[in-house]
PDBQT receptor file of N, H, CA, C and O in Angstrom, charges set to zero:
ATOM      1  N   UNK A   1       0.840  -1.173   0.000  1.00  0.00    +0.000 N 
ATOM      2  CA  UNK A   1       0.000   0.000   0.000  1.00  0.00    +0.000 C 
ATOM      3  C   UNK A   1       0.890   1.243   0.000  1.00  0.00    +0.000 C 
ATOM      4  O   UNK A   1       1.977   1.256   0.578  1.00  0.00    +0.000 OA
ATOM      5  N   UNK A   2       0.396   2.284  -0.665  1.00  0.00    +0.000 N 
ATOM      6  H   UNK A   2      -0.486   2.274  -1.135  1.00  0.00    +0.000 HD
ATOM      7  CA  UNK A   2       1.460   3.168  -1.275  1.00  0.00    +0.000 C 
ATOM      8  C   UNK A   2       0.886   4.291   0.280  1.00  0.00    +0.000 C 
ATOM      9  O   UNK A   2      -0.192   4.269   0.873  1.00  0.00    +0.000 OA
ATOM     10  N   UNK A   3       2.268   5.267   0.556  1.00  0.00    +0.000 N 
ATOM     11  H   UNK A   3       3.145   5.285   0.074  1.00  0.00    +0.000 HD
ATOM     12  CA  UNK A   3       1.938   5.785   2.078  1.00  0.00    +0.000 C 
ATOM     13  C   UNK A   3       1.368   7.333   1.786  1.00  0.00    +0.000 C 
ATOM     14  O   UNK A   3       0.970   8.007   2.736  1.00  0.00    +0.000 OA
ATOM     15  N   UNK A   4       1.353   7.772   0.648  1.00  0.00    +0.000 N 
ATOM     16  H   UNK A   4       1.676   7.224  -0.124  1.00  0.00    +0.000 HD
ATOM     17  CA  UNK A   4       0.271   8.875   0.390  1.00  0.00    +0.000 C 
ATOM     18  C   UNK A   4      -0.359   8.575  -0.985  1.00  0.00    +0.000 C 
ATOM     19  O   UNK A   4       0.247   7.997  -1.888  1.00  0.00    +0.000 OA
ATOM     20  N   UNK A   5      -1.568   8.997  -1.060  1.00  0.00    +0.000 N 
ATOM     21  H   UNK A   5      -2.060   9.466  -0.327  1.00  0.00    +0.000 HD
ATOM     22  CA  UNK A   5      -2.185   8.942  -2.043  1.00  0.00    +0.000 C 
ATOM     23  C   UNK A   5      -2.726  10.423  -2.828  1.00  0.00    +0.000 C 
ATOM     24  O   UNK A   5      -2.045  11.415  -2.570  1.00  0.00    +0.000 OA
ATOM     25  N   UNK A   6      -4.109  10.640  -3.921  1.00  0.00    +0.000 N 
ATOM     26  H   UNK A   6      -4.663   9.834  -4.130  1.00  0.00    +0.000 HD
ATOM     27  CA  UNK A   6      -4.557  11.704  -4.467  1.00  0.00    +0.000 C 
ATOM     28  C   UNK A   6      -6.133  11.564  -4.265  1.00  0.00    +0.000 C 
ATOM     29  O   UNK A   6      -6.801  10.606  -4.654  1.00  0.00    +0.000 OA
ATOM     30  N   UNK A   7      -6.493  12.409  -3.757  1.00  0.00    +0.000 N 
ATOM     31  H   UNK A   7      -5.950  13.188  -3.441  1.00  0.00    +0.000 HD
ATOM     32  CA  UNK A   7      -7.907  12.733  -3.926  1.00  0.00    +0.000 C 
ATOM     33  C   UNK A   7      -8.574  13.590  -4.141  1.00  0.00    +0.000 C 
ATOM     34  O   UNK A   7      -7.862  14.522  -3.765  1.00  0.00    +0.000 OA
ATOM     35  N   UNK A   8      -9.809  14.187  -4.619  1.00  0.00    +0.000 N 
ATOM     36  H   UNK A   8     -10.387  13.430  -4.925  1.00  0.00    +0.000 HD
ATOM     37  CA  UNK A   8     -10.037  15.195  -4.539  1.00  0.00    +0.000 C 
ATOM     38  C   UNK A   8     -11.105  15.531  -4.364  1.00  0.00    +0.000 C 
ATOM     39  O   UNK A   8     -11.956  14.910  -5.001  1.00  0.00    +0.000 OA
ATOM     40  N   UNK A   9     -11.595  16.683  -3.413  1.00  0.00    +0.000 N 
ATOM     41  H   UNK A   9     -10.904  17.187  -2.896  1.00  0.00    +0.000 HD
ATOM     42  CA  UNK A   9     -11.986  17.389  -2.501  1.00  0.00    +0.000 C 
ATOM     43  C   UNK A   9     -12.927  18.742  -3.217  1.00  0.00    +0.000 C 
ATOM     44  O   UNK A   9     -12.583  19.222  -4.297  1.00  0.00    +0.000 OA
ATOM     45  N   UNK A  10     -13.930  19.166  -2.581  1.00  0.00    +0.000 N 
ATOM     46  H   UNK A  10     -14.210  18.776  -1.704  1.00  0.00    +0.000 HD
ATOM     47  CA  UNK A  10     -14.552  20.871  -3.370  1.00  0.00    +0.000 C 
ATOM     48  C   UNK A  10     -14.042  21.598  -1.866  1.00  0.00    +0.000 C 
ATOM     49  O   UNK A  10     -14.118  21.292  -0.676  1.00  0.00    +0.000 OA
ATOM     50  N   UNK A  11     -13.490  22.721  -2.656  1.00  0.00    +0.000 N 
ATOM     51  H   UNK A  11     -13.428  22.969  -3.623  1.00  0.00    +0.000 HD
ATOM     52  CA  UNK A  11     -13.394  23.985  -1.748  1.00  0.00    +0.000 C 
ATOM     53  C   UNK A  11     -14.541  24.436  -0.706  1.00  0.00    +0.000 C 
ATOM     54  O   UNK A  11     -15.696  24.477  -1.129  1.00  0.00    +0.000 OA
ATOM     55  N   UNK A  12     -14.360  24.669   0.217  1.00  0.00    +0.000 N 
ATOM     56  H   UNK A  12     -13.422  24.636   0.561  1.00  0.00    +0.000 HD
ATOM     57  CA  UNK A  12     -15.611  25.005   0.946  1.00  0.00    +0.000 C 
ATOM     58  C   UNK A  12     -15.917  26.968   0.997  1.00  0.00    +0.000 C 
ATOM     59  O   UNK A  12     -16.563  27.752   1.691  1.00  0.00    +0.000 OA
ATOM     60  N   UNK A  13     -14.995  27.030  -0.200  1.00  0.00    +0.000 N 
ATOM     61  H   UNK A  13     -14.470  26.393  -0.764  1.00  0.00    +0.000 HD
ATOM     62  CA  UNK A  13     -14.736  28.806   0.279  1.00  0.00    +0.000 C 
ATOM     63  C   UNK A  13     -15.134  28.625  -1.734  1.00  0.00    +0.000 C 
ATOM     64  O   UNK A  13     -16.133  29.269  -2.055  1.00  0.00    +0.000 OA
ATOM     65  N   UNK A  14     -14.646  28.082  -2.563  1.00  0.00    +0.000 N 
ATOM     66  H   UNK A  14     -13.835  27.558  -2.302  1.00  0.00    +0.000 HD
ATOM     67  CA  UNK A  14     -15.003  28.835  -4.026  1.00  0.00    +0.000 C 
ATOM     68  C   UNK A  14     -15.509  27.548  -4.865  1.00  0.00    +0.000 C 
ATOM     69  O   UNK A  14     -15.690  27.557  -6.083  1.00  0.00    +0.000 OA
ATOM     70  N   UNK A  15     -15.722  26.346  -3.937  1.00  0.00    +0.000 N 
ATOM     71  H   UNK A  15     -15.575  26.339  -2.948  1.00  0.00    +0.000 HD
ATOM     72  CA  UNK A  15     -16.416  25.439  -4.430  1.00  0.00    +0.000 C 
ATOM     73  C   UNK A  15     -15.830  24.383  -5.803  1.00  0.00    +0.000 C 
ATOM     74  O   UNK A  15     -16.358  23.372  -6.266  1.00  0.00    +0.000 OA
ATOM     75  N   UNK A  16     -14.669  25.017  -6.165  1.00  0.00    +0.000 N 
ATOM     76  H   UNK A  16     -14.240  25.839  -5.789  1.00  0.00    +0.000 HD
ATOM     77  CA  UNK A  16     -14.145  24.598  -6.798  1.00  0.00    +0.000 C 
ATOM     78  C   UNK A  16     -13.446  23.042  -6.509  1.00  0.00    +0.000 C 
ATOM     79  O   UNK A  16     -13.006  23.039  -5.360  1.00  0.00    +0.000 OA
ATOM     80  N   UNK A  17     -13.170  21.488  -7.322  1.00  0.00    +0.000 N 
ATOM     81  H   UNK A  17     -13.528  21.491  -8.256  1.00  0.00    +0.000 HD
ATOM     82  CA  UNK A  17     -12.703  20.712  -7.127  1.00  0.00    +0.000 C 
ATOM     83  C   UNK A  17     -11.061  20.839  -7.271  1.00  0.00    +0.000 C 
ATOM     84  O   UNK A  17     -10.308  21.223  -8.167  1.00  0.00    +0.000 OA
ATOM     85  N   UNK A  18     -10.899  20.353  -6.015  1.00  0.00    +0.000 N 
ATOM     86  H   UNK A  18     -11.510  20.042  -5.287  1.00  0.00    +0.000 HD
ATOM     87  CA  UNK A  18      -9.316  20.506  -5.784  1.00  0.00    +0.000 C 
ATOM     88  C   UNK A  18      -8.548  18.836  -6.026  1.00  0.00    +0.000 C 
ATOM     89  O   UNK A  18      -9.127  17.897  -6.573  1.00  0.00    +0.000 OA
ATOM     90  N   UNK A  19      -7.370  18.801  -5.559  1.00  0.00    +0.000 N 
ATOM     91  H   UNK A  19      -6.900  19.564  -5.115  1.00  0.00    +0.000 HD
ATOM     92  CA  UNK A  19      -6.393  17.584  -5.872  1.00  0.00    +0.000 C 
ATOM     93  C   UNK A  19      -6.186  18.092  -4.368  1.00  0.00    +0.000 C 
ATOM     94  O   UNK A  19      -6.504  19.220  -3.989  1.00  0.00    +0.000 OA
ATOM     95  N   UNK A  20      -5.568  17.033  -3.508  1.00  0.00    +0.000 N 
ATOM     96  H   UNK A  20      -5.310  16.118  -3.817  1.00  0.00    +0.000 HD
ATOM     97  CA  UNK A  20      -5.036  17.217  -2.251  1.00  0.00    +0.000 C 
ATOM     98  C   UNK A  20      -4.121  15.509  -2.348  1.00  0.00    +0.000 C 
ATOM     99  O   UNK A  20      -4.576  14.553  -2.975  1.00  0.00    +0.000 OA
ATOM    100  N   UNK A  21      -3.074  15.492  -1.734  1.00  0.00    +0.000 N 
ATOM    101  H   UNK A  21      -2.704  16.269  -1.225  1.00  0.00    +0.000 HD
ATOM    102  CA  UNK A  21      -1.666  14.109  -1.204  1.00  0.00    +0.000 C 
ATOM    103  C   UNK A  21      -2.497  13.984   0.174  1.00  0.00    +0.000 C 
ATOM    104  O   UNK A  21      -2.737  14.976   0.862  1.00  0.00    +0.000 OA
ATOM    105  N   UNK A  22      -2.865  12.837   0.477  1.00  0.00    +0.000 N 
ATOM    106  H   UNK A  22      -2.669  12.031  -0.082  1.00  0.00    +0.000 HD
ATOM    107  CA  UNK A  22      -3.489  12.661   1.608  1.00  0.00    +0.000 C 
ATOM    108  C   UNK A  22      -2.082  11.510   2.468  1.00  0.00    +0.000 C 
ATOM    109  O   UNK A  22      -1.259  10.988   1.716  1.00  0.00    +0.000 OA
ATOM    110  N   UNK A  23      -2.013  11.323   3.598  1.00  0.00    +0.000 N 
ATOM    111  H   UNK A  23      -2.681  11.747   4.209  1.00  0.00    +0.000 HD
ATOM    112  CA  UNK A  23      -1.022  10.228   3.965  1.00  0.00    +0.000 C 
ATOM    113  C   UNK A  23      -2.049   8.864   4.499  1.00  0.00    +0.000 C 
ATOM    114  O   UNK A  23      -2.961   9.014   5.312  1.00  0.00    +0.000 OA
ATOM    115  N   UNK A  24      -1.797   7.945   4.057  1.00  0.00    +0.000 N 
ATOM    116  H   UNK A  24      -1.056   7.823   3.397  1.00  0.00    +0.000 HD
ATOM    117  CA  UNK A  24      -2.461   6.713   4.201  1.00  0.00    +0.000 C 
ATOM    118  C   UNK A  24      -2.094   6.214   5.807  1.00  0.00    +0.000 C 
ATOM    119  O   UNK A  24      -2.274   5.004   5.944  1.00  0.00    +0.000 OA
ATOM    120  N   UNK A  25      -1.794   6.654   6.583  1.00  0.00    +0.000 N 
ATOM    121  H   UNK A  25      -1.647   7.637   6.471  1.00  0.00    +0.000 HD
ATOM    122  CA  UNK A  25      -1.271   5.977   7.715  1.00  0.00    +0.000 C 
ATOM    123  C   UNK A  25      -2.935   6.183   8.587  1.00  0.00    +0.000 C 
ATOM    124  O   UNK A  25      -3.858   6.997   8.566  1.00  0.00    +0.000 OA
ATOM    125  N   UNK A  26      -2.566   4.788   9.366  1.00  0.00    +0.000 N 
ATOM    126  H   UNK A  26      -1.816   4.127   9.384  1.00  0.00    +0.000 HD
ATOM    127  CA  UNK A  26      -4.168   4.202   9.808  1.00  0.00    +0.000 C 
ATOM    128  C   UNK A  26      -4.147   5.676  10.873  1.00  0.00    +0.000 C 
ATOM    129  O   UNK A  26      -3.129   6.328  11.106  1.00  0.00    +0.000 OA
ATOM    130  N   UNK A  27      -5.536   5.977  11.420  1.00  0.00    +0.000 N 
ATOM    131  H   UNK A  27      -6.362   5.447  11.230  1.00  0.00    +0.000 HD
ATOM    132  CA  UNK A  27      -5.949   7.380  12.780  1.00  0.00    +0.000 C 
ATOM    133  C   UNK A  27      -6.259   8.361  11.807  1.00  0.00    +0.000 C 
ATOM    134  O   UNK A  27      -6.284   8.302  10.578  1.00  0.00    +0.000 OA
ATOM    135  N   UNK A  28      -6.471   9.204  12.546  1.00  0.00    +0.000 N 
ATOM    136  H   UNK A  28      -6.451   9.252  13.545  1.00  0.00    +0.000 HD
ATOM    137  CA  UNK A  28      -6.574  10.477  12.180  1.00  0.00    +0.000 C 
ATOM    138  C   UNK A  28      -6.126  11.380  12.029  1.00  0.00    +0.000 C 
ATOM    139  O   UNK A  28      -5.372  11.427  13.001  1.00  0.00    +0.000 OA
ATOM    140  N   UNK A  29      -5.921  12.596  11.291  1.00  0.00    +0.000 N 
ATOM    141  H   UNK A  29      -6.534  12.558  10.501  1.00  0.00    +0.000 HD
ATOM    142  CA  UNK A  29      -5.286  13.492  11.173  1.00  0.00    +0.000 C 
ATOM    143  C   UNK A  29      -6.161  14.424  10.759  1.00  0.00    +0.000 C 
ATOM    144  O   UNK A  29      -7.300  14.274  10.316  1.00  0.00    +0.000 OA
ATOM    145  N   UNK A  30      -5.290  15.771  11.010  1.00  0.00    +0.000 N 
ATOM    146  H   UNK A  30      -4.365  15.893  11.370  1.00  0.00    +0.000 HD
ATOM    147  CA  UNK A  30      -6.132  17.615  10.609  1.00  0.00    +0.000 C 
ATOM    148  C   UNK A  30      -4.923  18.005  10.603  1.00  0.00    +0.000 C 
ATOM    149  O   UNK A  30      -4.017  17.851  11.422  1.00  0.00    +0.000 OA
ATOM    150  N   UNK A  31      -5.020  19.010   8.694  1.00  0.00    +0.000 N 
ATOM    151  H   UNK A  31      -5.756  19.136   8.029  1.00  0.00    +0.000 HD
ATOM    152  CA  UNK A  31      -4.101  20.199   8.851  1.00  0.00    +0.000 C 
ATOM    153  C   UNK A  31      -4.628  21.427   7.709  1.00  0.00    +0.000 C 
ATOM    154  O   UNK A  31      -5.799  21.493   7.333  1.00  0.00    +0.000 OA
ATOM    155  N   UNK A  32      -4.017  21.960   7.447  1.00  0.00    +0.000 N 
ATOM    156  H   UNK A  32      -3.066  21.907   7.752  1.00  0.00    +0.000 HD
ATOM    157  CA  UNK A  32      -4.306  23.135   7.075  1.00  0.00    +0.000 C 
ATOM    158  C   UNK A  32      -3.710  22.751   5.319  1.00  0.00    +0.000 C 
ATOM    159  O   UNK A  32      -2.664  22.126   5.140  1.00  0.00    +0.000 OA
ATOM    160  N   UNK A  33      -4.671  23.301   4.045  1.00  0.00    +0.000 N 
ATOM    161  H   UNK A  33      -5.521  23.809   4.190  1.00  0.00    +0.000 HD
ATOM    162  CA  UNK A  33      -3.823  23.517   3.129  1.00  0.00    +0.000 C 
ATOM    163  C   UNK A  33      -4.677  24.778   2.381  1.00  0.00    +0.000 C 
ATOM    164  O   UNK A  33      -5.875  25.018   2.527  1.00  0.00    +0.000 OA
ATOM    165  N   UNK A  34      -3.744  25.480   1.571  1.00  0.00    +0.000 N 
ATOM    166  H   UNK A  34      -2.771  25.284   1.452  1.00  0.00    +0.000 HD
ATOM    167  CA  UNK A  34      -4.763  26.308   0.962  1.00  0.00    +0.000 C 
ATOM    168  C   UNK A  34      -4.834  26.075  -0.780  1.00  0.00    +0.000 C 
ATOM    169  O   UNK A  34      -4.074  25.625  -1.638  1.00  0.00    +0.000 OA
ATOM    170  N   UNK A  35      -6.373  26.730  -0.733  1.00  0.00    +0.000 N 
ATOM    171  H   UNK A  35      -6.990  27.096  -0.037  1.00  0.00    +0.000 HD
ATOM    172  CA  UNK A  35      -6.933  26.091  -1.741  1.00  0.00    +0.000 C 
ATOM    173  C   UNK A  35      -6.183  26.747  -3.350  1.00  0.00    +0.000 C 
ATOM    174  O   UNK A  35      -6.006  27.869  -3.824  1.00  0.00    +0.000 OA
ATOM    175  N   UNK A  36      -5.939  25.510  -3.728  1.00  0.00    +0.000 N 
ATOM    176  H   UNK A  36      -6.082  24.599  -3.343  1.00  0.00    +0.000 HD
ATOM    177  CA  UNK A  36      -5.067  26.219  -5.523  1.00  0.00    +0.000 C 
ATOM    178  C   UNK A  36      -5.354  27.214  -6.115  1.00  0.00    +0.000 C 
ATOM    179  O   UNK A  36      -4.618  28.128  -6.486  1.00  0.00    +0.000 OA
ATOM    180  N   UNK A  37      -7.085  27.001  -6.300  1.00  0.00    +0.000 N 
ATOM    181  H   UNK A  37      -7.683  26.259  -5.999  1.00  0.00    +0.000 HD
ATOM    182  CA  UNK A  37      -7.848  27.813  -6.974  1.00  0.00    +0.000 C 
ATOM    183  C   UNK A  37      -7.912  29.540  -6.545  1.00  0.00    +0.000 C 
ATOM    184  O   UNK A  37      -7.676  30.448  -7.342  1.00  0.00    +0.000 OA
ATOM    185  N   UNK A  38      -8.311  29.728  -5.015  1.00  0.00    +0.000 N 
ATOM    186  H   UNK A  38      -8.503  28.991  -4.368  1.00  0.00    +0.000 HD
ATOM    187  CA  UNK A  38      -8.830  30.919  -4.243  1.00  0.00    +0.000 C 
ATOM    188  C   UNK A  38      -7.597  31.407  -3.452  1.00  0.00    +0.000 C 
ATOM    189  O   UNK A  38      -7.179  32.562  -3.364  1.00  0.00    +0.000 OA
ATOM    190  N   UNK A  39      -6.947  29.915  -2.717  1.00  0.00    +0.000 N 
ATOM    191  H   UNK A  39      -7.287  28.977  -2.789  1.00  0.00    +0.000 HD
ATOM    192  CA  UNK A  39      -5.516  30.483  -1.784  1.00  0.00    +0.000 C 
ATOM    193  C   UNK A  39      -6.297  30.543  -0.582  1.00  0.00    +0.000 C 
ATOM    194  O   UNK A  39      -5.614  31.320   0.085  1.00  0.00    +0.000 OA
ATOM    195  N   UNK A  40      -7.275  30.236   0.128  1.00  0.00    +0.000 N 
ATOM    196  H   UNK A  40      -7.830  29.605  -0.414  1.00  0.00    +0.000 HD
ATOM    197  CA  UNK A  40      -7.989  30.309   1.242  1.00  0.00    +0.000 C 
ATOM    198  C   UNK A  40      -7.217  28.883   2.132  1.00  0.00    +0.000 C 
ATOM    199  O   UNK A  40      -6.476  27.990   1.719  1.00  0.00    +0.000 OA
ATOM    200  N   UNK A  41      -7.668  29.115   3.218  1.00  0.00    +0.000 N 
ATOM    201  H   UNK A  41      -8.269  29.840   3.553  1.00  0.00    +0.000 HD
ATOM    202  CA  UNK A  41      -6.766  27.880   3.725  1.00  0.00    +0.000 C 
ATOM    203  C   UNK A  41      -8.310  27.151   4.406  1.00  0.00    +0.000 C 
ATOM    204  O   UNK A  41      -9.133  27.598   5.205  1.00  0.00    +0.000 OA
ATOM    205  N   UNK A  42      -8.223  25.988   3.739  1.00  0.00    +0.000 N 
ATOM    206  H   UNK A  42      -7.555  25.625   3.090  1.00  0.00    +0.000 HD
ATOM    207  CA  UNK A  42      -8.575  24.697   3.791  1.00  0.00    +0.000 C 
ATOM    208  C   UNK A  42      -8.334  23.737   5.078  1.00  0.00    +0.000 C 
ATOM    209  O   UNK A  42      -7.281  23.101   5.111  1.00  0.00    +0.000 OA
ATOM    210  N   UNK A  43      -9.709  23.544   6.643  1.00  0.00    +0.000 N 
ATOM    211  H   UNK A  43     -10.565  24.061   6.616  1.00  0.00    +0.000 HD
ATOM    212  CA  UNK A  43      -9.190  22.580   6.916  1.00  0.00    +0.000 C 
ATOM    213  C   UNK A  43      -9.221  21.181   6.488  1.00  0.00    +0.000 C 
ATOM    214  O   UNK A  43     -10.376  20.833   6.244  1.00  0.00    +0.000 OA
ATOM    215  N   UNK A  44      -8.294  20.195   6.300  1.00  0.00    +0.000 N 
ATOM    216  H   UNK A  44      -7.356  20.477   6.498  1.00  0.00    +0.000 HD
ATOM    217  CA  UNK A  44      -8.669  18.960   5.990  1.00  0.00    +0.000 C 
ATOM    218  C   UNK A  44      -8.587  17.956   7.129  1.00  0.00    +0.000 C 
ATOM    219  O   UNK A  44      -7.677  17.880   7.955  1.00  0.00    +0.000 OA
ATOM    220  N   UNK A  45      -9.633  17.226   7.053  1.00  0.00    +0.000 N 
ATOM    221  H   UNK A  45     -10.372  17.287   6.382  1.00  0.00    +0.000 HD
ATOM    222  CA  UNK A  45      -9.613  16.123   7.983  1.00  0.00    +0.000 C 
ATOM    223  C   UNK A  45      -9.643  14.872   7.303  1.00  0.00    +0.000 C 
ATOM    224  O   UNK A  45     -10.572  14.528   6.573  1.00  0.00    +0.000 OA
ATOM    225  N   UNK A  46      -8.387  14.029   7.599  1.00  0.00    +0.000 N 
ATOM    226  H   UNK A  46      -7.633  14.309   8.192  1.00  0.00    +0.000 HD
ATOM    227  CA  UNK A  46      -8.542  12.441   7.082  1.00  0.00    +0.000 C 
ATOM    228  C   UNK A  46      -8.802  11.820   8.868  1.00  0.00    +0.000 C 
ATOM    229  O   UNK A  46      -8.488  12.280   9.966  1.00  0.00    +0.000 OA
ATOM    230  N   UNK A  47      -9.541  10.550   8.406  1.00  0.00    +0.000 N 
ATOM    231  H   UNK A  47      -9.796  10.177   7.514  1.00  0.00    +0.000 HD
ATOM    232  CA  UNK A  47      -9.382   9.496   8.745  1.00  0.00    +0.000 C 
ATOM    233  C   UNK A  47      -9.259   8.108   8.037  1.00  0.00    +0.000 C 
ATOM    234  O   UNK A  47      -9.964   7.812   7.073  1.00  0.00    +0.000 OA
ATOM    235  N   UNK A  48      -8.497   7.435   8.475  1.00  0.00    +0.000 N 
ATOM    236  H   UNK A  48      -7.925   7.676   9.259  1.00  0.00    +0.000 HD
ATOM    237  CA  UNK A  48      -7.638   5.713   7.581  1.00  0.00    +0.000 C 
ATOM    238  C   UNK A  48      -8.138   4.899   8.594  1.00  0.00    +0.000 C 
ATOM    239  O   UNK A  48      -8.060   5.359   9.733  1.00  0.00    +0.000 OA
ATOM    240  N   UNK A  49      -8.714   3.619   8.424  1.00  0.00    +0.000 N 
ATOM    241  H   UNK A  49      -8.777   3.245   7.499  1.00  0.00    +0.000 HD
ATOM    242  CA  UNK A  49      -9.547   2.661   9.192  1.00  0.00    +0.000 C 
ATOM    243  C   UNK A  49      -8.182   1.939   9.076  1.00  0.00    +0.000 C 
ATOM    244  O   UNK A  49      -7.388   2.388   8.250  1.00  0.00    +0.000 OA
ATOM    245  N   UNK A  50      -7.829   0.869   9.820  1.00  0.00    +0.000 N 
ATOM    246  H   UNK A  50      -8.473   0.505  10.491  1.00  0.00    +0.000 HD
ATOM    247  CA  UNK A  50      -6.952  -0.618   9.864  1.00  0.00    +0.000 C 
ATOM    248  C   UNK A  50      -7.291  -0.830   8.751  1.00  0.00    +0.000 C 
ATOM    249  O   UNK A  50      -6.652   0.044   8.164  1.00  0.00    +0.000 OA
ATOM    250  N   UNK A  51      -7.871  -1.387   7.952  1.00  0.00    +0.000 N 
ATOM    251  H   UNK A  51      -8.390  -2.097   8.429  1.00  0.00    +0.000 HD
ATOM    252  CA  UNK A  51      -7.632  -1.259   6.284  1.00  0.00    +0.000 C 
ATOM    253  C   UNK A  51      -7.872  -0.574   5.173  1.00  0.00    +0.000 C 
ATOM    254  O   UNK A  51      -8.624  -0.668   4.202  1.00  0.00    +0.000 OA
ATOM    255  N   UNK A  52      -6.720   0.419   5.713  1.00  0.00    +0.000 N 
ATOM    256  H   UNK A  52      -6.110   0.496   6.502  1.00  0.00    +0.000 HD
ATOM    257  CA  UNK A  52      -6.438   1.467   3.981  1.00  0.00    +0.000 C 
ATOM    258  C   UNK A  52      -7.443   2.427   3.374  1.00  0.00    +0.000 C 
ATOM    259  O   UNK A  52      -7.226   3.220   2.457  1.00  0.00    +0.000 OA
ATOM    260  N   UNK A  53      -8.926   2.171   4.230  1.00  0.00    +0.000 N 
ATOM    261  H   UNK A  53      -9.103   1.527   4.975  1.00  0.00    +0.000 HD
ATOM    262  CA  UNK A  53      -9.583   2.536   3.636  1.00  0.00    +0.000 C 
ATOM    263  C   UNK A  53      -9.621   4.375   4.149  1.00  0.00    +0.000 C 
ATOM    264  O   UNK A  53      -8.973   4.671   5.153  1.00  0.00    +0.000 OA
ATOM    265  N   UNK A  54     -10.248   5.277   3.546  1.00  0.00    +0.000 N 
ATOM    266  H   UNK A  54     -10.775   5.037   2.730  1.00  0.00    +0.000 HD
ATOM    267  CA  UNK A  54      -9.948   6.504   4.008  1.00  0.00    +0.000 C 
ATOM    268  C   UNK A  54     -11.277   7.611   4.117  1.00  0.00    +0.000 C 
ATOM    269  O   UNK A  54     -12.179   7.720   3.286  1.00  0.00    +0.000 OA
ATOM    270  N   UNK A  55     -11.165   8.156   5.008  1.00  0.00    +0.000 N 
ATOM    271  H   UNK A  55     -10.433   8.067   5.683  1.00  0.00    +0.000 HD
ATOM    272  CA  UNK A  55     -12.587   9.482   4.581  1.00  0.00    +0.000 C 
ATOM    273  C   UNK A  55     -11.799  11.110   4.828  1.00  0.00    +0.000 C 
ATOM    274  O   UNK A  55     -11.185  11.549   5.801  1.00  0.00    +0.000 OA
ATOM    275  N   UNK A  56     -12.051  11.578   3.819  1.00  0.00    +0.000 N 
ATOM    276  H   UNK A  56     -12.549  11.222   3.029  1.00  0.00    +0.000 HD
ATOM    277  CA  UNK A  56     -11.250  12.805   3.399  1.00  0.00    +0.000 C 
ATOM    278  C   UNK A  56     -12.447  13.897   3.448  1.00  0.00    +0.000 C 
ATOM    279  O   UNK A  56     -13.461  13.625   2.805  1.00  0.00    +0.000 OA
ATOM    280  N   UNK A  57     -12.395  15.131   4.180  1.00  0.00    +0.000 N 
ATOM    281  H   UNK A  57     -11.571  15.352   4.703  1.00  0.00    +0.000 HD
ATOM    282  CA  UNK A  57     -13.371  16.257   4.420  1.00  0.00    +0.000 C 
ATOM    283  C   UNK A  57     -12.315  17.427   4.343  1.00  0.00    +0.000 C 
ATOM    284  O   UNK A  57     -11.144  17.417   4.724  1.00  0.00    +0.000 OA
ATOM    285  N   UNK A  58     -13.138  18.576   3.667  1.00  0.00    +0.000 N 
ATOM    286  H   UNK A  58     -14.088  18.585   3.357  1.00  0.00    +0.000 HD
ATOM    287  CA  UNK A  58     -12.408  19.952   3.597  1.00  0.00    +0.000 C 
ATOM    288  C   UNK A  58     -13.203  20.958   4.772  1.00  0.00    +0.000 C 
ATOM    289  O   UNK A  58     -14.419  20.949   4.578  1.00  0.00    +0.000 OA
ATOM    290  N   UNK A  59     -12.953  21.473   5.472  1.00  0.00    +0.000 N 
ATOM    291  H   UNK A  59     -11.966  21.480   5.630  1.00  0.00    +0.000 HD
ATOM    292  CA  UNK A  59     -13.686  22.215   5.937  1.00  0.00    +0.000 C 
ATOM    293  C   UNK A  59     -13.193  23.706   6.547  1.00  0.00    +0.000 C 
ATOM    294  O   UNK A  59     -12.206  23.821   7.274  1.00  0.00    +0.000 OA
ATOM    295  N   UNK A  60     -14.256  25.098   6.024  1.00  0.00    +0.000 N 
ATOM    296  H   UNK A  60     -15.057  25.004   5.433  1.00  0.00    +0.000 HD
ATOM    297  CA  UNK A  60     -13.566  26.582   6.472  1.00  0.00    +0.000 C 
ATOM    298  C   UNK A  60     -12.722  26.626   7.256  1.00  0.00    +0.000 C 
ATOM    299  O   UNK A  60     -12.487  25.574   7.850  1.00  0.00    +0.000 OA
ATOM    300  N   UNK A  61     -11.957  27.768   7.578  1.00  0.00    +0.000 N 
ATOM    301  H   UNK A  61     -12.148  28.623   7.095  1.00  0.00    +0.000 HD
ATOM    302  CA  UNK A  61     -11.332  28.014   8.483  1.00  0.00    +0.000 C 
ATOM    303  C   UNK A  61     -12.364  28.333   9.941  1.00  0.00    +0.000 C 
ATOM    304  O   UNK A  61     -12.162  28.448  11.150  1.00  0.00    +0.000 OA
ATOM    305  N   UNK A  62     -13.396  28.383   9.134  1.00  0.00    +0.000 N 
ATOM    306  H   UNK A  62     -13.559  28.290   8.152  1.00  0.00    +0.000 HD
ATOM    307  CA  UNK A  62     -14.123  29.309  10.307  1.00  0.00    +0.000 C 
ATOM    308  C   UNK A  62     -15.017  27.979  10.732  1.00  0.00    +0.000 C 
ATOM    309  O   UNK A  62     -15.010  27.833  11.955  1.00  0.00    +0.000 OA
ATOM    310  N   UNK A  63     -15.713  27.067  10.090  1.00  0.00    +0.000 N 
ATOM    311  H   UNK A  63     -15.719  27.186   9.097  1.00  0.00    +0.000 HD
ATOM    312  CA  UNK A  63     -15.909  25.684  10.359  1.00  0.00    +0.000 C 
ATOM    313  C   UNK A  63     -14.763  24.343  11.214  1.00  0.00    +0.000 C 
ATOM    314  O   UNK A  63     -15.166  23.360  11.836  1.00  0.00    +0.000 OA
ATOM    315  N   UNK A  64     -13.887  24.584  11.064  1.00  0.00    +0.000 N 
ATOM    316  H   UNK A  64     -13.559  25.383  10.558  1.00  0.00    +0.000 HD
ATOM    317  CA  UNK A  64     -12.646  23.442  11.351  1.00  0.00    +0.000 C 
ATOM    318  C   UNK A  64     -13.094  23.922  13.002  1.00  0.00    +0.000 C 
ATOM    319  O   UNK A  64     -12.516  23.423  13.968  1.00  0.00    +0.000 OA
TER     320      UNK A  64
């Protein structure tokens, strides 16, 4: 299993579909990226189950 992957995500600020490198490692994680399109900063939240599997959310700054 490869240790980051590509997914992609809509902006929660210009709605636009983004590309985001997510890291495959099992838990959870939150960080900050900003968006390609607008430049707004993006929170993202992954979570990776014990198998690989993943749930990827963008959410405002003012939402996170």
């Amino acid at each position: 299993m490869e240790a980051l992957f590509e997914t992609s995500l809509e902006c929660p600020y210009c709605g636009e579909t983004v590309s985001v490198l997510v890291e495959r490692s099992p838990g959870s994680q939150a960080y900050y990226e900003d968006c390609s399109v607008c430049c707004k900063p993006m929170a993202i939240v992954v979570s990776v189950d014990d198998d690989g599997s993943a749930q990827v959310s963008a959410r405002s700054e003012d939402d996170a």
